[in-house]
C-alpha positions in Angstrom: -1.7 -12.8 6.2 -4.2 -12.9 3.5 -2.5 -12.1 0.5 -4.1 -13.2 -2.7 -8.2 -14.3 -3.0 -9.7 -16.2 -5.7 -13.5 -17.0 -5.5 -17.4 -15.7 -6.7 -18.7 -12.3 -6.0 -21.7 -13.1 -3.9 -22.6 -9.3 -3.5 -21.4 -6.0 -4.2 -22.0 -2.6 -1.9 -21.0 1.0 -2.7 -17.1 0.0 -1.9 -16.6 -3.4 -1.2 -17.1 -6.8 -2.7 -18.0 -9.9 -0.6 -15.8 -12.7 -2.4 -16.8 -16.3 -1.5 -13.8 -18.7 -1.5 -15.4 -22.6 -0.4 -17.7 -21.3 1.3 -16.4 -18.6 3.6 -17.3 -14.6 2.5 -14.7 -12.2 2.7 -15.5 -8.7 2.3 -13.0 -6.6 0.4 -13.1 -3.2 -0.2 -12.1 -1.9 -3.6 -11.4 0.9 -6.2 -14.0 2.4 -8.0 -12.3 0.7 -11.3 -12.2 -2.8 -9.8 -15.8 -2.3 -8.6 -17.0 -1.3 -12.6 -15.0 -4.2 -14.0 -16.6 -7.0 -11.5 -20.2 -8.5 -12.0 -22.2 -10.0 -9.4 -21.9 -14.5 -9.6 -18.3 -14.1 -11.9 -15.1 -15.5 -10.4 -12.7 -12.7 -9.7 -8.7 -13.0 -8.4 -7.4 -10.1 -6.4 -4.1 -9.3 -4.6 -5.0 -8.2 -1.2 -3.8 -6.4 2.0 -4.7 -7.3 5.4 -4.8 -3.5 7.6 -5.1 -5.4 11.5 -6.0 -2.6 13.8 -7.4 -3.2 17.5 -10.8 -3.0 16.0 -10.8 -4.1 13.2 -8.8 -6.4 10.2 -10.0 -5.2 6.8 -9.3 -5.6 3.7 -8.5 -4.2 0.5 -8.1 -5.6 -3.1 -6.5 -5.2 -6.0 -6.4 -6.9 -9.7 -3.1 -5.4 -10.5 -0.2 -6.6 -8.2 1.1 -3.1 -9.3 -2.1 -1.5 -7.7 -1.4 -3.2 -4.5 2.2 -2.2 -4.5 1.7 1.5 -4.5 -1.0 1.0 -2.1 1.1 -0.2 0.6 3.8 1.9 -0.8 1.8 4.7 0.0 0.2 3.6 3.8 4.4 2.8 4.9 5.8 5.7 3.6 3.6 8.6 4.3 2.7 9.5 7.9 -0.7 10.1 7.6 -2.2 7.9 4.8 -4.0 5.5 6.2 -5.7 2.4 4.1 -9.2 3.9 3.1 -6.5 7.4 1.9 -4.2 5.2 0.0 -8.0 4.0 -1.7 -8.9 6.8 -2.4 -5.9 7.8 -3.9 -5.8 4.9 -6.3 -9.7 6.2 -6.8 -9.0 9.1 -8.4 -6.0 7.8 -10.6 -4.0 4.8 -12.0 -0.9 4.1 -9.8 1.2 4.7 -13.0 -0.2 8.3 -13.5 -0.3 9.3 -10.2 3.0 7.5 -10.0 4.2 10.3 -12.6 2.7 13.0 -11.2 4.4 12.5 -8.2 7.6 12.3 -10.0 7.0 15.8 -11.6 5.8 17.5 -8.6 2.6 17.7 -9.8 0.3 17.5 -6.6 -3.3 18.0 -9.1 -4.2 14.5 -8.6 -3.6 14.0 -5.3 -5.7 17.3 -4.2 -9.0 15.8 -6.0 -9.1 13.0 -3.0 -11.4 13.5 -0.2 -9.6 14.8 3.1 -6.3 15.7 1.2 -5.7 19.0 1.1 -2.5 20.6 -0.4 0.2 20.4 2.5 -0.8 17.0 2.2 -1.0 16.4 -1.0 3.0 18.3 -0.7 4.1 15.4 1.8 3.1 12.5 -0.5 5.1 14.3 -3.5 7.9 15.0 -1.0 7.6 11.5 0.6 7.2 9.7 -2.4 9.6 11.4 -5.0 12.2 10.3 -2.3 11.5 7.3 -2.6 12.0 6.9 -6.2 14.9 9.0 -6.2 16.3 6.2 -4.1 15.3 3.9 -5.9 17.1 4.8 -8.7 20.5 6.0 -6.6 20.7 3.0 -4.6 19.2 -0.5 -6.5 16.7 -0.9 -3.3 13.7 -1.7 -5.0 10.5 0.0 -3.1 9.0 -3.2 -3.1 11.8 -4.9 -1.1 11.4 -1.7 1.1 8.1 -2.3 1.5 8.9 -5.9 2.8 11.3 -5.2 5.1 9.0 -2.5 6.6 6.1 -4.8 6.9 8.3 -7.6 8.4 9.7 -5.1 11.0 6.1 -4.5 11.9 5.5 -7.9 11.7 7.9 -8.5 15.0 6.1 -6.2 16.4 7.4 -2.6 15.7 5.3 -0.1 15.2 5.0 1.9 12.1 7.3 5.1 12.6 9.8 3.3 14.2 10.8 0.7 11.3 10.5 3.4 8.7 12.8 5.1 10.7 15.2 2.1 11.1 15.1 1.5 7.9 15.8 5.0 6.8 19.2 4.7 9.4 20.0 1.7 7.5 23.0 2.0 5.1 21.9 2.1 1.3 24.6 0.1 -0.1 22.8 -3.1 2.1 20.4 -3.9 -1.0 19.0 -7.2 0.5 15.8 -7.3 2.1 16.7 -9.7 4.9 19.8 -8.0 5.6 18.5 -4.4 5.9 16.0 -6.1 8.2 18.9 -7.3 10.5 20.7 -4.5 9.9 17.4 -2.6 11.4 16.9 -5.1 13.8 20.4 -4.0 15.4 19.7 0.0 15.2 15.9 -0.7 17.1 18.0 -1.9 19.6 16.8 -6.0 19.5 
């Protein structure tokens, strides 16, 4: 998995960056902010995800590590969101704010996003202030959530199935590798 890239922008299209690291161009789509902070021939560093689909692996960028975070955040945890969604919900809004917003059941930012209308702009607040609620109740960090999701799907599980695992899993299990085991067990493998 391609997880960080370091290297020269060698050109820059409407949403994507191609990023040359010795020699070999990756292209990387990217927010709207990372795009007006990056200049064609500078060396850049971004945290990246790697969305593999049958046709396609893309992938998507990030300065901030946080950026990233609620990206993927967002693309395990909502049924629905998909990659270039989770963009452009980062597009319209910091992580942080939107981050709030969701927190105060404020579904204004998440409306302004192309193809997100308000029932589901409703299941990202619903989805989402969940998960934070958790958060706080339980000590799982979404991060570690996030890891143990994407290493379910890394066996091979598909999407709905880990979350739903994971969901099954008792909250007072707080480690990552653990609640993967645990999950493991309740898929059954």
């Amino acid at each position: 998995m391609i997880t960080h890239l370091t290297g020269t922008i060698i050109d820059k299209e409407e949403r994507s960056v191609v990023i040359d690291v010795h020699g070999i161009g990756y292209k990387v789509f990217v927010t709207t902010t990372t795009m007006e902070s990056i200049k064609d021939g500078k060396e850049i560093s971004l945290w990246t995800h790697l969305a593999v689909r049958e046709d396609a692996q893309t992938l998507y960028g990030f300065i901030k590590k946080d950026e990233l975070f609620f990206f993927e955040l967002l693309i395990s945890s909502v049924s629905g969101v998909g990659p270039k969604t989770a963009l452009g919900i980062l597009n319209v809004s910091s992580a942080e704010n939107i981050r709030r917003a969701v927190s105060s059941g404020d579904t204004s930012h998440l409306t302004k996003v192309a193809g997100i209308g308000k029932k589901m702009a409703d299941k990202i607040v619903l989805e989402l202030k969940g998960k934070f609620e958790a958060e706080a109740s339980t000590g799982i960090s979404l991060r570690d959530e996030v890891d143990a999701l994407e290493a379910l799907k890394a066996l091979g599980f598909k999407h709905n199935d880990a979350r739903e695992a994971l969901k099954d899993v008792d909250p007072t299990i707080t480690d990552t590798g653990a609640r993967v085991k645990r999950a493991l067990k309740l898929l059954g493998k």
